[in-house]
N, C-alpha and C positions, 0 to 999 in steps of 0.2 A: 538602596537595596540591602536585604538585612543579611550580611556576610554568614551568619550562623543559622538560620534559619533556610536551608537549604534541601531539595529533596534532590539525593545522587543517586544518578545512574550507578548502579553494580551489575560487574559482570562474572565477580569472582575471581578475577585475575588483581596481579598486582598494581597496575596502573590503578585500576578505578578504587583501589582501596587504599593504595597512600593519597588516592584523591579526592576520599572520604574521612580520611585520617586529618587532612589538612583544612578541609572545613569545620569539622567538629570541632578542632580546637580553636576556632573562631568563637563559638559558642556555643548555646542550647537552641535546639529546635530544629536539628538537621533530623532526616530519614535517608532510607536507602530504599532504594526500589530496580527491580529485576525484570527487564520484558521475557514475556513467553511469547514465543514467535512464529515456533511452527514444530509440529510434532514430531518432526525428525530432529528437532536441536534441543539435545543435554542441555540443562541448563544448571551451574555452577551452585546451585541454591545452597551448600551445607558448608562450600569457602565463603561463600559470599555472605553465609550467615554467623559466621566464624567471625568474620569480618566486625557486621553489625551489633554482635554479642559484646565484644572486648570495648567496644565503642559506646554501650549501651544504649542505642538508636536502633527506632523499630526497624522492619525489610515489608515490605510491599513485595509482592508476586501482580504483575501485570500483565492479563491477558491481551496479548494485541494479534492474536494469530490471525484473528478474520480482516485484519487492515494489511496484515501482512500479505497475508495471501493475495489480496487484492491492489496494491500500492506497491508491493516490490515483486514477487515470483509472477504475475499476472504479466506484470509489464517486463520484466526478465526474460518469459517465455515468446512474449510476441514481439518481443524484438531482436531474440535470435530465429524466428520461424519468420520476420522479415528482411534479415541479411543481414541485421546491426550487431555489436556487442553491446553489452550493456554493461555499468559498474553498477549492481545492486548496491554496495556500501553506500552509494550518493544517493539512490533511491529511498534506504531505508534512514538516514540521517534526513534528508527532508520532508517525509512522511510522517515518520513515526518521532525515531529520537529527539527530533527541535520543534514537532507539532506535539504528536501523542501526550510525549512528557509532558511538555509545559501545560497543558491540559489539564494533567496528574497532579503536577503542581498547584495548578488556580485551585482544583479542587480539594486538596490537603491542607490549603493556604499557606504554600512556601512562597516564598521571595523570587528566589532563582532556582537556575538548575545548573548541576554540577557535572561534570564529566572526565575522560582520563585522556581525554585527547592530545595530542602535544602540536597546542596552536597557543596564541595571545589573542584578546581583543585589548583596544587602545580607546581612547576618544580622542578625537582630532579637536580644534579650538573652538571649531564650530558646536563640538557637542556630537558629531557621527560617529557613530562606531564604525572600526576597524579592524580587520579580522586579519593576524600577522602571520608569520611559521612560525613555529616552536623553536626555540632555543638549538634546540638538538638538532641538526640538519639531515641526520638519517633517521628520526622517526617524526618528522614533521609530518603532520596531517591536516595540514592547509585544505591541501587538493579534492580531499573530499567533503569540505566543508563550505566550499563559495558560496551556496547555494541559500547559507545562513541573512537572513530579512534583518532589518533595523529594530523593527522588535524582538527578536527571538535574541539578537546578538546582545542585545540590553539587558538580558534576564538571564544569559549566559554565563559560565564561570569555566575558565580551563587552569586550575590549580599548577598542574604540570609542563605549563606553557615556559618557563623559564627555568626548568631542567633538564638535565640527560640523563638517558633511561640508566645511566648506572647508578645519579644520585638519588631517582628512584627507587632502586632497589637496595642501597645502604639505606634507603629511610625506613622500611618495607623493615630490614632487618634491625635496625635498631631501636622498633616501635613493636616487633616480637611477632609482625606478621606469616604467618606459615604461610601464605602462598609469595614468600618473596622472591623464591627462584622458580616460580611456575612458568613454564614454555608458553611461547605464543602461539596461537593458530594463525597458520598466511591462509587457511583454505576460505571460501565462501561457507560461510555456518550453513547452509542450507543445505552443500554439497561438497562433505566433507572429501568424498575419494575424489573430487574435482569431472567426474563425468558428468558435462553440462547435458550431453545428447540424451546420455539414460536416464537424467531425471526429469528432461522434459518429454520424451516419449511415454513413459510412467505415467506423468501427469496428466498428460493430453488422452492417455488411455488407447495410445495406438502407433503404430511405426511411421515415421516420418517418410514424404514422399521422396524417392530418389531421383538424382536429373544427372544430366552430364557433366565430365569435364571440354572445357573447349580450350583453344589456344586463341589469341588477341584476332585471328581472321574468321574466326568460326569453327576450325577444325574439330572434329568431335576427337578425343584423345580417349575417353573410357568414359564411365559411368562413376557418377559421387553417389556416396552413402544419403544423398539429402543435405541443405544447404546448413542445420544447424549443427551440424559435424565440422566445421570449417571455419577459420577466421582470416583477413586481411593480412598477409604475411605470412602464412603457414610453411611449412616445408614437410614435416616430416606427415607420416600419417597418409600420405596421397596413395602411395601404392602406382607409382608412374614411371615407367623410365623413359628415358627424355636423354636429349642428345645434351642438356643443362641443367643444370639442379634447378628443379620445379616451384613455384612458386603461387600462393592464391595473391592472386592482384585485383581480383573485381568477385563479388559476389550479387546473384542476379535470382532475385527470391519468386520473381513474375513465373521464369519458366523454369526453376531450380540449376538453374545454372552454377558451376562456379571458372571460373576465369582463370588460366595458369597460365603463368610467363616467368620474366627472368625478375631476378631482384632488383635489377636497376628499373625497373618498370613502376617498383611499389614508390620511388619518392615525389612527390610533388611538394606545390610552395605555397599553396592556399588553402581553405576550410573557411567554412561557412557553418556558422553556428546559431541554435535556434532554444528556446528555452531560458534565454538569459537571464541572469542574475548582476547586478553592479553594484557592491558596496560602500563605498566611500563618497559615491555620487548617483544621482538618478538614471542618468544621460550622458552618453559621449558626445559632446557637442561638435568634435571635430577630429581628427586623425590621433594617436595616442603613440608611441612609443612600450615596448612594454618585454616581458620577458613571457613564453609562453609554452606551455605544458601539455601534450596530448597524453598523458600518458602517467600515471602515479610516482612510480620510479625516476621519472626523464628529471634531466637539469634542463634549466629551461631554455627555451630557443630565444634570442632575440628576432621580434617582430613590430610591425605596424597593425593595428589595429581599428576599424571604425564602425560604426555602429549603424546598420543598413537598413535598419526597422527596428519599431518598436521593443520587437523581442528579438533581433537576430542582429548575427555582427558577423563580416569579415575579416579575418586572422591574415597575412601574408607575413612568410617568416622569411628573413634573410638570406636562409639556403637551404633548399631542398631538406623537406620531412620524409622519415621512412615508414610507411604503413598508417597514414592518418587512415583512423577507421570510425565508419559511422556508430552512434552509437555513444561511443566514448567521450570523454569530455575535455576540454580544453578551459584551461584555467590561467589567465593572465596575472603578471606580478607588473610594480613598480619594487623593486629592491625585494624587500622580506617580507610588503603589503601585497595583499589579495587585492586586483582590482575588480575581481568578478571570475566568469566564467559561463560556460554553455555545453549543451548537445551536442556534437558534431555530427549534423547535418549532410554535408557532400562537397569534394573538393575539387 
C-alpha cells in the first residue's frame, strides 16, 4: 500500500490535519477530501483548506448529502419513531466514510484512506487485520469503528492510533497549524442543539403522535409527548410525580406507550444482537470470553459471548447492565482488540 499516496479525510479540525500532516511526509501524492453531508452542517472548508494549502495538496469537496439523508438521518429517524436509539456516528462510518470514501479513493487512484480517528489496525500472522483502541484510552474510538470489513480495514490508515490527543496538539503546534487548539464538537453534526424530537418532527413535516405513560401493571399515569421524546433510562423531562423517582424502563412504539418504573427495574444480564460484524474471525465457533460495551463512554463489562445465527449473537454479562437500549451497539474486546460488535436487538 503506497504510504504517500493517500486520499485524507478532512474535517478542519486538528485531528484530521496532523493526520494529514503525517501522511504527507510520507510522500507525494496524498489529497484531502471534505464530505458535505447535509445542509444544516457548516462545513470547516477555509481550516481545512488552510490545512491543505501549507501542505501543498489539493481539497476535494464531496457531495454525499443524498446518501446521507438516506443511509444515516433516514434510518436515525425510523428508529427513534420505532422505540430504538440509534448512534448515527456508527451509521455514517459504515455507509459513507469506510464505503463513500474509498470509493473516492478507487476513483482518484489513491492507495488508502486516511483518517483522525484514535484506533490501530495490526495484522495478525495469519495476514487479518485487526482493529485495536488507540493508544489514548480516553479518546479511543474503537467503538464506533467494529463495523469496519477486511477490506476496507486493508486500505485503512489511523495515523493517530499510537498518540494522545495532547501529543497531538504539540505536533499541530509545532508544524504551525492554526487550528491546533480548536474545541471539539460532542454534539451529533446534524443536531447541533441536541433536539432529537424537533429535528425529526421538522423532517417528517408533522407532530409526532402522543400515547401514554403506564406503570409495569398497566396503570395509565399521564400522557407522553410521543415516544421519540424519550429514551431507556430517562428521569428528567417526564413531568410525573411519583411516590419514586420516575424512570423510562420500556418503550412500546406499537401503541406509543412509554413504561415508568424504578431504576432497579432498568438492569438486566443479557442482549441479543443482530447486524453483526466479526473481525479477527468469520464465526464464533463456540462460547468466547470477552470484555463488552453498550454504550461509548462505558469500560467494559466482562461477559460470555456466542454467536446464535448467522448475523446475531447473544451477550450475557457477568452482572447486571443498566439501561441496555435497543438500538445501540454493543461492541466486544479481547484486551485492546475489537472482536466485533452489533445492533442491540432486545434483552
Amino acid at each position: 500500500m503506497g504510504e504517500g499516496n493517500a486520499l485524507i479525510a478532512m474535517s478542519g479540525g486538528v485531528d484530521s490535519s496532523v493526520a494529514a500532516k503525517m501522511s504527507v511526509s510520507e510522500g507525494p501524492g496524498c489529497a484531502g477530501v471534505m464530505m458535505k453531508l447535509h445542509p444544516g452542517i457548516p462545513i470547516a472548508e477555509e481550516d481545512a483548506r488552510a490545512v491543505t494549502r501549507l501542505m501543498n495538496i489539493p481539497l476535494y469537496i464531496y457531495d454525499l448529502s443524498t446518501r446521507f439523508a438516506e443511509e444515516v438521518i433516514k434510518q436515525f429517524i425510523d428508529a427513534y419513531r420505532e422505540g430504538r436509539t440509534p448512534n448515527p456516528c456508527i451509521l455514517c462510518n459504515k455507509h459513507l466514510k469506510f464505503s463513500a470514501l474509498l470509493e473516492k479513493a478507487d476513483e482518484l487512484g489513491k492507495d488508502s484512506l486516511v483518517t483522525g480517528h484514535y484506533a490501530r489496525i495490526e495484522q495478525d500472522t495469519n495476514g487479518r487485520y485487526l482493529l485495536k483502541k488507540g493508544v489514548d484510552e480516553n479518546k479511543d474510538q474503537s467503538y464506533v469503528l467494529y463495523t469496519l470489513t477486511q477490506k476496507q480495514l486493508a486500505r485503512t490508515r489511523f495515523p493517530l492510533g499510537e498518540l494522545t490527543k495532547t501529543q497531538v496538539r504539540e505536533i499541530a503546534h509545532a508544524d504551525g497549524l492554526k487550528n491546533a487548539d480548536k474545541s471539539e464538537s460532542q454534539d451529533i453534526c446534524f443536531i447541533p442543539d441536541g433536539d432529537y424530537a424537533k429535528f425529526i418532527e421538522e423532517h417528517i413535516g408533522e407532530p409526532v403522535q402522543k400515547g401514554l405513560f403506564v406503570d409495569i401493571d398497566g396503570n395509565v399515569l399521564g400522557e407522553n409527548k410521543g415516544i421519540i421524546h424519550y429514551t431507556l433510562g430517562q428521569r428528567r423531562g417526564l413531568g410525573l410525580a411519583m411516590p419514586h423517582p420516575p424512570y423510562v424502563i420500556e418503550i412500546r412504539p406499537g401503541d406509543n406507550t412509554v413504561v415508568i418504573g424504578k431504576n432497579e427495574q432498568l438492569y438486566a444480564k443479557t442482549l441479543y444482537a443482530k447486524d453483526i460484524n466479526l473481525v479477527p474471525f468469520d464465526r464464533l465457533d463456540g462460547p468466547i470470553r470477552v470484555y463488552a460495551k453498550i454504550r461509548y463512554n462505558q469500560r467494559g463489562q466482562p461477559a460470555t459471548v456466542r454467536q446464535t445465527g448467522d448475523d446475531t449473537m447473544l451477550v450475557e454479562f457477568d452482572e447486571p447492565q443498566r439501561a441496555i437500549t435497543k438500538g445501540q451497539a454493543v461492541v466486544i474486546y479481547d484486551a485492546d482488540t475489537v472482536i466485533g460488535g452489533g445492533t442491540i436487538s432486545h434483552n
